[in-house]
C-alpha positions as CSV (number, residue, x, y, z in Angstrom):
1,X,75.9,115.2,-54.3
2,X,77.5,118.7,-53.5
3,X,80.1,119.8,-55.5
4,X,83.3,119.7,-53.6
5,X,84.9,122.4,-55.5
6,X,82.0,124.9,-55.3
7,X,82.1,124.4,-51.6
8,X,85.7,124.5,-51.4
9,X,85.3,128.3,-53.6
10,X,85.5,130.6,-50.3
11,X,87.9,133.5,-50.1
12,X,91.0,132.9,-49.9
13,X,92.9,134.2,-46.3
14,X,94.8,137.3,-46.5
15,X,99.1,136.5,-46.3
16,X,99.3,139.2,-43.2
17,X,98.6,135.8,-41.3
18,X,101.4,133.8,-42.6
19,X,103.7,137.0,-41.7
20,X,105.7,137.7,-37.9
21,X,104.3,141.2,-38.4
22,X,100.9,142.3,-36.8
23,X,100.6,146.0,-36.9
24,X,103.5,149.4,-37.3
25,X,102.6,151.5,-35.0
26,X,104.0,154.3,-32.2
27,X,107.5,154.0,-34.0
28,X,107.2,150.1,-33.0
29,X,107.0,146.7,-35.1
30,X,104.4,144.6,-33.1
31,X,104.8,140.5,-33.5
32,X,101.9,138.4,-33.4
33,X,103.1,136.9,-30.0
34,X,102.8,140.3,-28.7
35,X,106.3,141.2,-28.8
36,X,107.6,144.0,-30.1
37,X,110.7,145.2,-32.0
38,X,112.7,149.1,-32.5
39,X,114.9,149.4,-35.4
40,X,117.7,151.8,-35.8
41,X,119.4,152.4,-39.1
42,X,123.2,152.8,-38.8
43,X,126.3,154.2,-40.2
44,X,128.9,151.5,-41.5
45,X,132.8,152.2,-41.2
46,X,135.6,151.3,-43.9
47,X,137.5,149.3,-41.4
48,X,140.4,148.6,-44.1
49,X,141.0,152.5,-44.0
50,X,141.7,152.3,-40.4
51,X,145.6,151.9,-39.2
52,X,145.9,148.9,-36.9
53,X,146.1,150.5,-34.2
54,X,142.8,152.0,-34.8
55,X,141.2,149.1,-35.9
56,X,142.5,146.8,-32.8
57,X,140.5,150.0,-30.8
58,X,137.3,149.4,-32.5
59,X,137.3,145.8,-32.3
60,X,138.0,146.4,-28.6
61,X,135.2,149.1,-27.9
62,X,132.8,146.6,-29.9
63,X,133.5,143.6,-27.5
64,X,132.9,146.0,-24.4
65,X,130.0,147.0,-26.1
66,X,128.5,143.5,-26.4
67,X,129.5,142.4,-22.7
68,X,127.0,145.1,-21.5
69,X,124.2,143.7,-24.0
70,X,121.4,141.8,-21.6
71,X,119.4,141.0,-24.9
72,X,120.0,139.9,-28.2
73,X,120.5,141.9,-31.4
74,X,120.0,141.5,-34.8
75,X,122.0,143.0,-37.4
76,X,120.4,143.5,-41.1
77,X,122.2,144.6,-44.1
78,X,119.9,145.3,-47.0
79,X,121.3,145.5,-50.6
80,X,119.0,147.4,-53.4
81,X,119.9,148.6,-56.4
82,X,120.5,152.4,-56.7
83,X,118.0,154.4,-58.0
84,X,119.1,158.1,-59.3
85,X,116.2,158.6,-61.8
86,X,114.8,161.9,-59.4
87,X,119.0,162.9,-59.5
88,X,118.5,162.8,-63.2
89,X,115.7,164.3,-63.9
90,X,116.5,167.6,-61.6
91,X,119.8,167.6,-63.8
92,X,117.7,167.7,-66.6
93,X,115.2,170.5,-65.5
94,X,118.6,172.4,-64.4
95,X,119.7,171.5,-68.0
96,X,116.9,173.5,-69.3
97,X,116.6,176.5,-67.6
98,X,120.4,177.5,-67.8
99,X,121.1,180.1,-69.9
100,X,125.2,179.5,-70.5
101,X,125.0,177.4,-73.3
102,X,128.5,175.9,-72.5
103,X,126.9,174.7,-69.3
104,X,124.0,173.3,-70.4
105,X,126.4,171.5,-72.8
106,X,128.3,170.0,-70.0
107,X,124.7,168.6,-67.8
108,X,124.0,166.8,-71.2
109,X,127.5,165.0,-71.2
110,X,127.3,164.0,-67.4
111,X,123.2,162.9,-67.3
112,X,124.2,160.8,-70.8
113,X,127.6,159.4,-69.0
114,X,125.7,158.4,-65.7
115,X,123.0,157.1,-67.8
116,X,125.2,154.7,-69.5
117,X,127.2,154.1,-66.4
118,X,124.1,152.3,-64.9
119,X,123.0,150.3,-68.2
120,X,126.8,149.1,-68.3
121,X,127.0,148.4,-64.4
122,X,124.4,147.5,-62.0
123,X,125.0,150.1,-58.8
124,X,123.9,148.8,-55.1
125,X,123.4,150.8,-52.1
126,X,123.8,148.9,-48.7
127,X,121.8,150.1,-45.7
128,X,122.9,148.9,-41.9
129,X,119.9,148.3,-39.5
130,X,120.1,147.0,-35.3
131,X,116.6,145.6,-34.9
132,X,116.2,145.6,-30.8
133,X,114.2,143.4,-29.2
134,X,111.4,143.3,-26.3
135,X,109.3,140.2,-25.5
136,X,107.8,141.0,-22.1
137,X,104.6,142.6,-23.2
138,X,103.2,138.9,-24.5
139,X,101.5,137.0,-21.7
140,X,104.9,134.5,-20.7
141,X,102.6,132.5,-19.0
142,X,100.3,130.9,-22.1
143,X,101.0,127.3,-22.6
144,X,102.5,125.9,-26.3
145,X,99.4,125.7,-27.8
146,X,97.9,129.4,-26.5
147,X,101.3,130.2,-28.0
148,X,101.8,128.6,-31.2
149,X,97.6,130.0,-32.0
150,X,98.5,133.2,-31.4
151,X,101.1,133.4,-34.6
152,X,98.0,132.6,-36.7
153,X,95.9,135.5,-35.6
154,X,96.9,139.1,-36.4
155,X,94.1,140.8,-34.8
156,X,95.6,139.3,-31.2
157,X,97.8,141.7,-30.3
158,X,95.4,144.6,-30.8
159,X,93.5,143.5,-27.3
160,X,96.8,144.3,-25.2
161,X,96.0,147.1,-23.0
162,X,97.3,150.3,-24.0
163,X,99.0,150.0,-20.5
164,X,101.1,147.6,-21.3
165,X,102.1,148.5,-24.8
166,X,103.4,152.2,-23.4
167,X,105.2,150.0,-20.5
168,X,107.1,148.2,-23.1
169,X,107.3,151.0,-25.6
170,X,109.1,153.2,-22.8
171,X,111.4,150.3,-22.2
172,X,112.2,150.0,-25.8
173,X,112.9,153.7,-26.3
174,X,115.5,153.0,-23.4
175,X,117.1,150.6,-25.2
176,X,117.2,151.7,-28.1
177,X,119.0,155.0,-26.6
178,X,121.4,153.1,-24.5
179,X,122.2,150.7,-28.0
180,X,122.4,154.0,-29.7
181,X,125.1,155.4,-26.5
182,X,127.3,152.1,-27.2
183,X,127.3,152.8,-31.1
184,X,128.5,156.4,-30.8
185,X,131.5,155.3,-29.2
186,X,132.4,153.0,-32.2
187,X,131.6,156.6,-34.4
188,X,128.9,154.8,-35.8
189,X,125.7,157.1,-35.8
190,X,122.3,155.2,-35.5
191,X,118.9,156.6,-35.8
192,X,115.4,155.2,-35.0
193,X,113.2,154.5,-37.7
194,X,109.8,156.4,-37.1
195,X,106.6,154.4,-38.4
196,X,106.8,156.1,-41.9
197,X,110.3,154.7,-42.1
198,X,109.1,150.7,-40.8
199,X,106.5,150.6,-43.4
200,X,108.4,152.0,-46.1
201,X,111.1,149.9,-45.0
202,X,109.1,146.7,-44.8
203,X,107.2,147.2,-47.8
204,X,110.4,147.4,-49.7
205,X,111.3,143.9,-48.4
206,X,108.7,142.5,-49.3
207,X,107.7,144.2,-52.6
208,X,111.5,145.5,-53.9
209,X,110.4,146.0,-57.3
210,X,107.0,147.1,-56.5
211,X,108.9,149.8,-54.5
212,X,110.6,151.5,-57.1
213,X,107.5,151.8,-59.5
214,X,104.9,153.0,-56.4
215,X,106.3,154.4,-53.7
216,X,104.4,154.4,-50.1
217,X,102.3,157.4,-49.7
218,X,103.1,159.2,-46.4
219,X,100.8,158.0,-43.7
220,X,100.0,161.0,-42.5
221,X,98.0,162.1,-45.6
222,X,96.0,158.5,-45.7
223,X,92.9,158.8,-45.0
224,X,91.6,156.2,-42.2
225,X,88.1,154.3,-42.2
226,X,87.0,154.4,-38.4
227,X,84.0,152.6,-36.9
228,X,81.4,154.5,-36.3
């Protein structure tokens, strides 16, 4: 009799195939359906600060804005906790080199009271992101089960002609541009997350403590096994 446990001993499947994401590439976020996604980090208002008048003009320019939406939005607000340790240790090499002891004196006092600050008080920064869809670079015409097999393989989407990904990646770029437009007029400033920016920005969901002990390296100095 075999062993059903030795048999069983294969390697285990990577978790890229349980995730929505197949590839970061071209400033895009490719799905495993073949759809792809444009994200735009944006500026928040303190709406409380606003007089009523001005506030009953926001809420107004946002509802035009949405009437001339022909696609659904999603808005992301991602909470991390603040890291100043590079803030702190530039204080510190300022500290020193200064020459006026007085001075020197006074870096000492402020790195030791934010220092404390922090271990008393857990600080978060919030960061505002518009992900923007576009879904017609899939094949719409698969059946449920071409469909639902497709979100298992990663490697699918990587067969679409190039053709068709600079078709939908034009039409996202005019989207994202005309979302952008809408959001100006709010005075809210968005700006398109390049591919350095998606990976470090989906890396740090996904890993938010691994993030702060190893940062991404930037992709351009990666080196990149080809086939030969």
């Amino acid at each position: 009799m075999k062993n059903k446990k030795l048999a069983g001993n294969k390697p285990q499947s990577s978790t890229q195939k349980y995730l929505d994401i197949a590839s970061v590439q071209d400033d895009l976020v490719v799905l495993n359906d073949g759809s792809v996604r444009g994200v735009m980090m944006i500026s928040s208002i303190n709406f409380d600060l606003k007089s009523e008048d001005e506030q009953k003009a926001i809420i107004g320019s946002y509802v035009g804005f949405l009437n001339t939406l022909s696609h659904p939005l999603q808005v992301v607000i991602q909470s991390r906790p603040l890291s100043i340790d590079d803030y702190l240790e530039r204080l510190r090499t300022v500290e020193k080199e200064h020459t006026n002891e007085l001075l020197r004196m006074q870096i000492a006092d402020y790195v030791k009271f934010i220092s404390e600050l922090l271990t008393l008080e857990k600080i978060m920064s919030k960061k505002f992101f518009v992900i923007v869809p576009y879904n017609e670079i899939g094949n719409t015409k698969k059946n449920f089960a071409a469909r639902t097999a497709a979100v298992f393989s990663t490697a699918k989407v990587v067969r679409l002609s190039r053709k068709r990904f600079s078709e939908a990646s034009a039409e996202l770029d005019k989207r994202c541009d005309f979302i952008g437009s809408g959001l100006s007029s709010l005075g809210i400033s968005a700006q398109r997350l390049d591919t350095q920016a998606l990976i470090e920005l989906y890396y740090n969901s996904y890993n938010p403590d691994l993030f702060q002990k190893q940062p991404l390296e930037d992709i351009n100095k990666l080196k990149m096994e080809t086939d030969v």
